[in-house]
C-alpha positions in Angstrom: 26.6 32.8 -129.6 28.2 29.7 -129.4 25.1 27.9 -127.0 22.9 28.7 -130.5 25.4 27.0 -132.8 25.9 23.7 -130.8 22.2 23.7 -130.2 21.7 24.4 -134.2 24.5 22.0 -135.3 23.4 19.1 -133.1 19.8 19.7 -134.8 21.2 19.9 -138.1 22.9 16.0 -137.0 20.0 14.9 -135.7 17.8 15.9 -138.9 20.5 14.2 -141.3 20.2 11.2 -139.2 16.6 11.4 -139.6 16.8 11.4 -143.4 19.2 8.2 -143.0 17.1 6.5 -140.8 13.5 7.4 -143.3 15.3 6.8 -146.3 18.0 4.4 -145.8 17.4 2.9 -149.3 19.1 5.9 -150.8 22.2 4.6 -149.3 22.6 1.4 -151.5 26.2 3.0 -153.3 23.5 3.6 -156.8 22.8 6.5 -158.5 20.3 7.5 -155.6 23.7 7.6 -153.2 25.3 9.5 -155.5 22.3 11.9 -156.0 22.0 12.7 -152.4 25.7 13.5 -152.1 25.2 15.9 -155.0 22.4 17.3 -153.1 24.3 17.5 -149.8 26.6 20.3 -151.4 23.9 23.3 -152.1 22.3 22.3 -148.6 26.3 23.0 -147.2 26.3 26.2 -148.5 23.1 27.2 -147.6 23.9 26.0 -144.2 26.6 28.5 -143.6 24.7 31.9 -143.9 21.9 30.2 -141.3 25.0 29.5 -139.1 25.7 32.6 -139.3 22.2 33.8 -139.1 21.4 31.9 -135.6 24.3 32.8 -134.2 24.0 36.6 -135.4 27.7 36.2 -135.8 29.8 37.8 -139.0 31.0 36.1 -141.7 34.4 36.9 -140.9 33.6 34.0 -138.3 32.2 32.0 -140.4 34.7 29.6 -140.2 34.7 29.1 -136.2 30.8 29.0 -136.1 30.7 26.2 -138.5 33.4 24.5 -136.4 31.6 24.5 -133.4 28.5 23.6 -134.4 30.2 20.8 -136.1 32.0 19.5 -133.8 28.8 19.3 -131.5 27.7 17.3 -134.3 30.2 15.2 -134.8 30.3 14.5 -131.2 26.8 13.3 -131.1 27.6 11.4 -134.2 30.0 9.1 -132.8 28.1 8.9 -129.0 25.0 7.6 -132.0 26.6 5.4 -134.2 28.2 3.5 -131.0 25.1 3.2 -129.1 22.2 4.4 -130.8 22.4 3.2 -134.4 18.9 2.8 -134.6 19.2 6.2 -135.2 20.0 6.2 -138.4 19.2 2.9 -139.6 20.3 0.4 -137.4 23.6 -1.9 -137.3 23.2 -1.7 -141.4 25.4 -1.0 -144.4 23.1 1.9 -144.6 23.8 3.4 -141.5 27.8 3.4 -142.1 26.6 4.7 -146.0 24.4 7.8 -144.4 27.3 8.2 -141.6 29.5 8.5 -144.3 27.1 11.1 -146.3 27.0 13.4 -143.1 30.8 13.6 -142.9 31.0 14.5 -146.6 28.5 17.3 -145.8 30.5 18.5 -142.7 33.6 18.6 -145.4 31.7 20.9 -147.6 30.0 23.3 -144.7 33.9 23.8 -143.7 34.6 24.3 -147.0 31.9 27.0 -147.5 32.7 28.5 -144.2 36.5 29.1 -145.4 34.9 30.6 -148.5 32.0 32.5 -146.6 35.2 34.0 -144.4 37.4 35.2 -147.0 34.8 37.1 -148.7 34.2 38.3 -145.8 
């Protein structure tokens, strides 16, 4: 179970980085920023039942599988953003703006996964 969700939750990184690193011009603090951070929060809580899914894990751990997979993540974030920024979108304004977009969908998958947990 949990060698599925770090394996899904360092994909899940490395496709967000993707995104930054194709379309970094939608990190330029605009109304494009702020669209893709709107978007970010239906893909969060989409994100938590495939969590669940590829981990075949209950939603009553909802919460743990989300943190695992993110801190996988988040791990290979930071190891990234110090030594592989190209990346996202190299040493850039855009690449701390799409860094910052990931962490604010890592908020909102925890968030989902406390909510996924108590309605358990």
């Amino acid at each position: 179970m949990a060698s599925r969700t770090i394996i899904f939750g360092i994909v899940f990184w490395f496709l967000a980085a993707q995104f930054v690193h194709f379309f970094p011009q939608l990190f330029d603090r605009g109304w494009q920023q702020m669209a893709v951070y709107a978007a970010v929060i239906p893909l969060s809580w989409a994100s938590v039942p495939l969590a669940l899914a590829i981990a075949r894990a209950p939603k009553l751990l909802a919460v743990e599988i989300v943190a695992i997979g993110t801190a996988a993540a988040a791990l290979f974030d930071g190891i990234a953003i110090a030594w592989a920024p190209h990346l996202y979108a190299g040493l850039s304004n855009m690449t701390q703006m799409g860094a910052a977009m990931i962490l604010w969908g890592v908020g909102w998958l925890l968030v989902f996964a406390l909510w996924a947990k108590a309605r358990g």
